[in-house]
C-alpha positions, -999 to 999 in steps of 0.1 A, spaced: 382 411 319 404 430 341 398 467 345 428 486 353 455 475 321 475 504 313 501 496 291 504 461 274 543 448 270 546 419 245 569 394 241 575 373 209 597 364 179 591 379 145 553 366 147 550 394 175 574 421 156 551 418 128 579 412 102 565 416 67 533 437 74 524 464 51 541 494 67 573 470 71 592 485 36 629 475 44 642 448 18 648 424 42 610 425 53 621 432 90 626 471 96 636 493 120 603 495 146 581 473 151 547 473 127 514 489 140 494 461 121 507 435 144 489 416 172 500 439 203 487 467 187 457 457 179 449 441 212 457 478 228 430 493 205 404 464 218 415 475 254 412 513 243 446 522 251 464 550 239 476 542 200 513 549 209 536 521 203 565 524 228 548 541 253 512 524 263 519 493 239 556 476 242 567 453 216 598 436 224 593 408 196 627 398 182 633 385 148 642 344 148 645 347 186 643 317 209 622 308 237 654 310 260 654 344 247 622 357 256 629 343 290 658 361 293 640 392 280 612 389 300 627 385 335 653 410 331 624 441 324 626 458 356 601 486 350 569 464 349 539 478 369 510 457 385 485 476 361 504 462 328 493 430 305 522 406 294 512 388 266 536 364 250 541 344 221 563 317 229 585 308 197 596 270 183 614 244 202 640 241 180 655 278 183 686 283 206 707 312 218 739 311 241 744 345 259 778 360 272 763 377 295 728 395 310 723 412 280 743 403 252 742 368 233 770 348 222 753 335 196 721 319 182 711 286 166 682 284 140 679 251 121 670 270 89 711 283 87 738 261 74 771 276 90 794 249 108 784 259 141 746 255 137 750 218 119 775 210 146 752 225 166 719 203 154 735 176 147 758 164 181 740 190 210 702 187 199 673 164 205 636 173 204 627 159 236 652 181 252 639 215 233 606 209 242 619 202 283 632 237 280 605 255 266 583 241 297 609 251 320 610 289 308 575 290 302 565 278 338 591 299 354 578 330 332 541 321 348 562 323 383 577 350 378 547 371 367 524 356 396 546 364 422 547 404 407 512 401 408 513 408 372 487 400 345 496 378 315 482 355 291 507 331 270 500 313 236 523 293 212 534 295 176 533 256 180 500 241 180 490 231 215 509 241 244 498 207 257 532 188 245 552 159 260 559 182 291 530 199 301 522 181 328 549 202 344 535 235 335 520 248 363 489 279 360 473 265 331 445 288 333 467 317 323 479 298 287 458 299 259 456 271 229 450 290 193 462 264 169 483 289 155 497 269 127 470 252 112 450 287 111 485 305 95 485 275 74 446 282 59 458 319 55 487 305 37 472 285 16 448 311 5 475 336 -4 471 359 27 506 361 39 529 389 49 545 405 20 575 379 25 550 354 17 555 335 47 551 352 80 515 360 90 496 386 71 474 410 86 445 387 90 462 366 108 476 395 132 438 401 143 428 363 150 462 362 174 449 395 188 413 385 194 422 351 210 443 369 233 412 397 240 389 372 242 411 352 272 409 384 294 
């Protein structure tokens, strides 16, 4: 386990944000911080960091982000330090963002929305085969990125198995880790232990993302 990790700085859709948790009370399940109950946090407590989300513990989880996102996110943080832990969450294939410029998006794609855009979007400009390409290609080039900053990090995936049609160009496979994240949200699901939206993961499932990651240090 590595010895100096000051600060941990996570990256992740709404599965990192925590949306849902018990001390998230806006209607909309999301709120305005992100929720001490979710997986960052509670990997900072394992690693005995300071409880002080923000400061020692970075959540930068975004709500129905995509992977291109989390990229962009990522390699545009230019305050990260040699004694931090990036752990990241990689979202579903099937999520898309355009972005007008380094900061600011154009616009973002979720299959779940039914506005003329998105089906235009899903139905003439989409294909599996190419979401799952570029979700290899940011993830490997996140791995870069991080290795050459001499940087720790771990990666995992909300889709079961990071070992997909394109993995054999993922280089650094030592640093992902594989925790069958749906099929264990799907048990908690099916015994009623959700988040309060009664579909993101519950608390329970917050600590089995945060010890998979702990236990990969």
């Amino acid at each position: 386990m590595p010895q100096t990790i000051d600060r941990i700085v996570a990256l992740g859709c709404s599965n990192t944000w925590g949306m849902g948790l018990p001390d998230i009370e806006d209607e909309d399940f999301v709120g305005k911080v992100p929720s001490k109950f979710a997986w960052p946090v509670l990997v900072g407590n394992k690693l005995n960091l300071k409880r002080k989300i923000g400061e020692h513990i970075i959540n930068y989880g975004s709500v129905a982000c995509s992977n291109k996102f989390i990229h962009r996110k990522l390699t545009s943080l230019t305050n990260l330090q040699k004694t931090d832990l990036v752990l990241i969450l990689w979202t579903y294939h099937d999520r898309h963002c355009v972005f007008k410029n380094e900061t600011e998006e154009l616009a973002r794609f979720r299959p779940w929305h039914d506005d003329k855009p998105t089906k235009n979007y899903y139905k003439y400009h989409h294909s599996q085969y190419d979401a799952e390409l570029a979700t290899a290609v940011f993830m490997d080039h996140s791995a870069f990125w991080l290795r050459n900053k001499k940087i720790k990090y771990r990666f995992a995936t909300v889709f079961d198995g990071w070992k997909y049609n394109h993995s054999p160009y993922l280089n650094y496979k030592e640093s992902y880790i594989d925790i069958n994240f749906t099929k264990v949200h799907n048990n908690y699901i099916g015994q009623n232990m959700t988040a309060k939206d009664n579909i993101h993961p519950g608390v329970d499932m917050h600590r089995y993302v945060a010890d998979q990651f702990y236990q990969s240090l």
